[in-house]
C-alpha positions in Angstrom: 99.1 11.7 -7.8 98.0 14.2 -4.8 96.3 12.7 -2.1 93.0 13.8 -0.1 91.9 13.3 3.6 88.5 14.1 5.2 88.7 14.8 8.2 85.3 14.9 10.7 84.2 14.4 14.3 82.3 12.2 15.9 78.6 12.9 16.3 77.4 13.1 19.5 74.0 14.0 19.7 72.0 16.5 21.5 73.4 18.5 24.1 70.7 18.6 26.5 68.7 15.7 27.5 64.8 15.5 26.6 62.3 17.2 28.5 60.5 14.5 30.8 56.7 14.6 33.0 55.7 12.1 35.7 55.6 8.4 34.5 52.2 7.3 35.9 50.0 9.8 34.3 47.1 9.0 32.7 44.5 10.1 30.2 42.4 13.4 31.9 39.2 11.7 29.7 36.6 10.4 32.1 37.2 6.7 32.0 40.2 6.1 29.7 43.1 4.2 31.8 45.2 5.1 29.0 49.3 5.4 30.1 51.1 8.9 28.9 54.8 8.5 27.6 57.0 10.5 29.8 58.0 12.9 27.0 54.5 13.3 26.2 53.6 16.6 27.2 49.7 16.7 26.4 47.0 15.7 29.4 45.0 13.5 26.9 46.0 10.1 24.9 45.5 10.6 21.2 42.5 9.4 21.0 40.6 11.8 23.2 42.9 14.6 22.3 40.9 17.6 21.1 41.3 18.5 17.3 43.7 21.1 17.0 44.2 22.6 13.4 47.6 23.9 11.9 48.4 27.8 11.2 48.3 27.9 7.4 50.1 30.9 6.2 48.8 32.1 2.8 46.9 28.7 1.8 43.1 28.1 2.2 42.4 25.4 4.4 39.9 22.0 3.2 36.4 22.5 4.7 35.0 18.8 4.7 31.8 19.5 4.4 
């Protein structure tokens, strides 16, 4: 009987290290005290973020009407 090995490496993640902004931002809406992450890129919180809507490419998009 023949025996098999797998061999493999250890996974070590990423290579570079996540892009990072200041740590005491804060929402840009007028009166929200709302904390950004520090990876989170945007100037508003979710909440106040303004709809943004996805490039479809060859679908038609829902209207809600």
């Amino acid at each position: 009987m023949q025996e098999t090995a797998l061999k493999g490496r250890k996974f070590t993640g990423s290579a570079r290290a996540p892009k990072t902004y200041s740590t005491s931002r804060t929402c840009a809406s007028k009166g929200c005290d709302t904390r950004l992450s520090q990876y989170n890129k945007r100037e508003h919180c979710f909440t106040h973020a303004p709809t943004r809507y996805p490039r479809l490419r060859g679908r038609i998009a829902k209207v809600d009407a």
